[in-house]
C-alpha positions, 0 to 999 in steps of 0.5 A: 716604930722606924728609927727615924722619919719627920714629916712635920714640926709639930709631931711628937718628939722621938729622937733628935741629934744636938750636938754639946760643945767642946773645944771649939768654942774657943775658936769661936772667942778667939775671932766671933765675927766669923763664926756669926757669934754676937760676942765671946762666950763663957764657955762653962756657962754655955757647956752647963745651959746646954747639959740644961737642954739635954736634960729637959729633952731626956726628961721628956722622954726624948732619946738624945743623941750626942754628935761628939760620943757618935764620932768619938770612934772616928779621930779624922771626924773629932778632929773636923769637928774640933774646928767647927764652932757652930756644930751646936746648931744642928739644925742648919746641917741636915733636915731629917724626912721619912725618906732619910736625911738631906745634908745642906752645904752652908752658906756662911764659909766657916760652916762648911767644916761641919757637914762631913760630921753631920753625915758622919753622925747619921751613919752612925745612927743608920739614917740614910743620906737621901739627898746633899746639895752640891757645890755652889749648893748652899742652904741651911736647915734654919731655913727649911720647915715641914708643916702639917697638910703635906707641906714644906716651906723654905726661906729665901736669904743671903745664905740661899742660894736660887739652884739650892731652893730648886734642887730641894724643891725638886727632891721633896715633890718627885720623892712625894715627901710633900705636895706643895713646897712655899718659897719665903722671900725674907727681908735682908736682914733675916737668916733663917725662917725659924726667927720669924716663924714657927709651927706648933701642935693644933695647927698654930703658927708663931709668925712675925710681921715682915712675913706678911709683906714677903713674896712667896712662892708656891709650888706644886708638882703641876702648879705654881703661883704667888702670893702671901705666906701669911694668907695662905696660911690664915686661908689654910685656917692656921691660929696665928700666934703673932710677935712683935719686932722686940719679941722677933729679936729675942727670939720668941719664935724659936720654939721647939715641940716636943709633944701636943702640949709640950714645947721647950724655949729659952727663959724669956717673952713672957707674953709668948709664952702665956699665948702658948699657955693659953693654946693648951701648950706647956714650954719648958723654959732653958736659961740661955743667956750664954747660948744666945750669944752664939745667935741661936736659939733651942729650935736651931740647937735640934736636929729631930730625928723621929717624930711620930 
């Protein structure tokens, strides 16, 4: 078995990097606003919903790899990460491929601390770094979905840069990592595409509405042409899981699979869940109630390493 390589969401679980906070939490509660956190945090609580999430990976059977103990060697790396409160969400740094990991520069400024450790924890583990968006670059993994059928879709938002979105496009299609590449053009308020979407096994889509009105983009090596996200994928024959303004808002589409029937979520949107339940698919549900003020959910918290 390789020691790393995703090649789309719904793949069983293998290896995954997250990061338990420390320190910098308090940075966090010392000034929120920046740091895109709601409001201060109490930070044993946090520490213990995310010691939560750990486990519920490990018991699954998922080898959990912990940014702190892969740095802890490295005291330039420990003390970079002391000042990143955000490094919990491992997800926005990199995006694993089965050609190596691809190290996104951050669109929100007090992010942009956090890569060189997100690197630094990808050497440790021997994942090649296969790409890295440069200056004036920015993108981040929240944004970015690899689907079933060889496909990649990516959000468009404040947070995005246009050359970021083409410089990605052009790596993921010349490497043939995938053959068609969507661009969502998400409504202003929107951050990442993991608040309105999500792909789970049986080829299942956690969507939210505005979606449907988004104009997206798609791209091919010899094509492209416009259209709807949703139509496509309704005409792709996807099972459409759909969720409401208030379910989008307590974030009911950040779901993360960790096995054809196995997912895990935040404790909550009990509607979504038994959907899932229904589509053959059990969701390990995390108390989260600290967690969510730092504006992320367990989907945004994981960095998939392996899925096979």
């Amino acid at each position: 078995m390789p020691s790393f390589g995703v090649k789309q969401e719904s793949g069983t679980l293998k290896r995954v990097l997250v990061h338990h906070p420390g320190v910098e939490l308090e940075l966090a509660n010392s000034n929120p606003e920046p740091y895109n956190f709601g409001q201060p945090v109490d930070i044993k609580r946090f520490k213990a919903e995310h010691r939560s999430l750990m486990k519920a990976l490990a018991d699954a059977g998922v080898e959990v790899l912990d940014v702190g103990t892969l740095i802890r060697d490295d005291p330039e790396m420990v003390e970079q990460a002391e000042k990143c409160p955000n490094l919990v969400f491992t997800r926005d740094t990199s995006a694993v491929t089965d050609a190596g990991a691809i190290l996104f520069r951050m669109g929100l400024p007090s992010r942009r601390l956090e890569t060189p450790v997100i690197k630094a924890a990808h050497e440790a583990i021997g994942v090649p770094i296969a790409f890295q968006l440069m200056d004036a670059e920015t993108f981040e993994g929240g944004g970015l979905a690899l689907l079933e059928g060889r496909a990649a879709v990516a959000g468009l938002c404040s947070r995005t840069t246009r050359v970021a979105l083409e410089a990605l496009r052009g790596f993921l299609l010349s490497e043939r990592l995938v053959d068609l590449f969507i661009v969502v053009n998400l409504p202003p308020d929107d951050i990442h595409i993991d608040g309105d979407f999500a792909e789970l096994p049986g080829k299942t889509a956690v969507v939210h509405e505005t979606l449907g009105y988004s104009f997206s983009e798609f791209y091919t090596r010899s094509d492209d042409w416009r259209g709807s996200f949703v139509e496509w994928l309704r005409d792709e024959g996807w099972d459409l899981l759909e969720i409401t303004d208030r379910e989008r808002l307590e974030m009911a589409a950040n779901f993360l699979t960790v096995a054809p029937d196995l997912a895990l979520h935040y404790t909550g949107n009990p509607r979504v869940m038994e959907e899932a339940k229904k589509r053959g698919l059990e969701v390990v549900q995390i108390p989260g109630d600290e967690m969510r003020k730092g504006m992320g959910g367990i989907h945004c918290m994981t960095c998939p390493i392996l899925r096979v």
